[in-house]
C-alpha positions in Angstrom: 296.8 49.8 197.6 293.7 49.9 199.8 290.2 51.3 198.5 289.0 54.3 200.0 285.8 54.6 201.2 285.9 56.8 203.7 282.3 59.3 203.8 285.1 62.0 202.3 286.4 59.9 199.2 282.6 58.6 198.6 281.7 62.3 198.4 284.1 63.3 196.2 283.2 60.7 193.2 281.1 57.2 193.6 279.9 54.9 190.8 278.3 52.1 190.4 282.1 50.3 190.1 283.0 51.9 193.8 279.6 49.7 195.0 280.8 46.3 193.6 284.7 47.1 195.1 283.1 48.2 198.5 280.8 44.7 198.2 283.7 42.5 196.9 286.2 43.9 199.5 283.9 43.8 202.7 282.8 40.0 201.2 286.1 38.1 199.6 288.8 41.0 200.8 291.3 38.3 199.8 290.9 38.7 196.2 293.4 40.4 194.1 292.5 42.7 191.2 289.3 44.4 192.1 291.0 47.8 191.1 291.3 45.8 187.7 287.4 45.1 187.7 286.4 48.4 188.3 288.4 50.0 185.5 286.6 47.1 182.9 283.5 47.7 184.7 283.5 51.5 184.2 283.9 51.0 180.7 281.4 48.9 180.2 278.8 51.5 181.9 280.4 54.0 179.8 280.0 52.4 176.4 276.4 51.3 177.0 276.1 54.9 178.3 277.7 55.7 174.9 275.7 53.4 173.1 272.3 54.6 174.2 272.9 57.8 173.2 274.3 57.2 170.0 271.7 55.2 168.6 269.0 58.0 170.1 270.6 60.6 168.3 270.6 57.8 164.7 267.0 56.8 165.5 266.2 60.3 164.6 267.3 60.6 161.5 265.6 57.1 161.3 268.5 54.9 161.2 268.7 51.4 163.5 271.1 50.3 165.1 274.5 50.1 163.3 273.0 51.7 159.8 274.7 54.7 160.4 278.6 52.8 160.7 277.6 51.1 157.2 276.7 54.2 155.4 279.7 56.2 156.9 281.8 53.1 156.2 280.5 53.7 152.5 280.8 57.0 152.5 284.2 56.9 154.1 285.4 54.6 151.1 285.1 57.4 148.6 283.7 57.9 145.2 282.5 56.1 143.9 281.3 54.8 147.8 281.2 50.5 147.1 282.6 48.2 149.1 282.4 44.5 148.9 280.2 42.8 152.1 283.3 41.2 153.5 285.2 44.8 153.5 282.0 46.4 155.6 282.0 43.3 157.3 285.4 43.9 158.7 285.0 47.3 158.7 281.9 47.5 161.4 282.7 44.3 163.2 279.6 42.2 162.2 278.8 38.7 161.7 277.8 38.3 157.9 274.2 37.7 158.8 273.9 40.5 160.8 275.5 42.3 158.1 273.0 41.2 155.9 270.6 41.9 157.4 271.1 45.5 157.7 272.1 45.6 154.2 268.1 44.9 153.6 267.0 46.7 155.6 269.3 50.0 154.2 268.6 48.7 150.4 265.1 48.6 151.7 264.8 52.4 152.5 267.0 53.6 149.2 270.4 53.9 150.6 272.5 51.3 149.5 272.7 49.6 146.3 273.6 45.8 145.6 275.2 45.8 142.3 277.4 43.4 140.5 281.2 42.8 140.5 282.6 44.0 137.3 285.6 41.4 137.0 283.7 38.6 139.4 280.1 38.3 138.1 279.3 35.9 141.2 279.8 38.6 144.1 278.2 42.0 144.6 279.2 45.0 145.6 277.4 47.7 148.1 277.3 51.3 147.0 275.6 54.1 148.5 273.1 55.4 146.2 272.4 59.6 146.3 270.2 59.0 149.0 272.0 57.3 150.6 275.5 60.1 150.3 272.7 62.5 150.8 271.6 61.4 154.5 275.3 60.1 155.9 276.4 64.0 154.6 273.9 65.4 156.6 273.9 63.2 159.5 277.9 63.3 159.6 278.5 66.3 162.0 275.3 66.1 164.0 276.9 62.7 164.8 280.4 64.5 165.8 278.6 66.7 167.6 276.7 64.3 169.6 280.2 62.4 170.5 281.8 65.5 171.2 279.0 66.2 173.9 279.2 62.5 175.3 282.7 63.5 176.2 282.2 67.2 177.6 283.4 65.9 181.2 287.2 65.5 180.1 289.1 68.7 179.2 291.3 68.5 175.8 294.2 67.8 177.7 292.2 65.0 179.4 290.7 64.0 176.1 294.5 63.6 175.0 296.1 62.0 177.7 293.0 59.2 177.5 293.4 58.7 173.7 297.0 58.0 174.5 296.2 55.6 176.8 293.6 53.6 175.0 295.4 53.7 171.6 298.1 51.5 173.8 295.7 49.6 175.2 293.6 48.9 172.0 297.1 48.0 170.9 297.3 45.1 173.2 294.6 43.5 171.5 295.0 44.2 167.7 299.3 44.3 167.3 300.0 42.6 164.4 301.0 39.0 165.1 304.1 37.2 163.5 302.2 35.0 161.8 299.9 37.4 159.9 302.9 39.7 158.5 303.6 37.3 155.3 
């Protein structure tokens, strides 16, 4: 299916993704899967867009980047809130030394505590300390809230319809595979 880019469509809605498939079609108009590009592209832009605000809205409650998803990853993991390094690992998506390093700098302010493995004196734990359940309680709607606005554009049925679509999309990449179902 041809692009549109008549004045009328162009009007109507143009982004950044409509300026590469106008330049790629007009350039290589042989090339198949431009519709494909934009779509990736779009959510690119979007979850920089989404990052960028997130971390503005964390930054206030003076919290860098990713501090927040190991607190609420704590928090989330209920009393008495500890989790070994590998589960937050897996749990936020870090490499360990990135993980570490936030762990220092969160142990640093108060918020987390290293503490010993009861059955396995040669690992640690990570717990939240008071402080630390204290801020991720308070920060834990404001944070909702500031998603919820980041989506205000799509309606609830919209909202919907795209969670439906991404959950079967996401599922693409994480399905279980044979192999890891022992």
């Amino acid at each position: 299916m041809a692009a549109d880019f008549t004045p009328q469509a162009r009007h109507r809605m143009y982004d950044r993704a409509d300026k590469l498939l106008e330049q790629w079609t007009r350039e290589k108009p042989e090339l198949e899967h431009l519709d494909t590009a934009a779509l990736i592209g779009r959510f690119a832009l979007i979850g920089a867009h989404l990052d960028k605000h997130i971390q503005a809205h964390h930054k206030t409650a003076g919290l860098a980047k990713g501090e927040f998803d190991v607190l609420a990853s704590l928090r989330r993991a209920g009393s008495p809130f500890v989790l070994s390094p590998t589960e937050l690992y897996k749990t936020v998506m870090l490499t360990s030394g990135a993980m570490t390093n936030r762990l220092d700098r969160l142990e640093n302010k108060g918020l987390i505590a290293r503490i010993r493995h009861e059955s396995d004196r040669r690992s640690t734990l990570v717990q939240l300390t008071p402080e630390g359940v204290a801020l991720i309680d308070t920060l834990l709607q404001s944070h909702l809230d500031c998603e919820h606005e980041l989506i205000h554009a799509l309606n609830e049925e919209e909202r919907q319809q795209l969670d439906a679509l991404l959950k079967k999309w996401l599922a693409q990449f994480e399905a279980p595979s044979s192999s890891s179902q022992d």
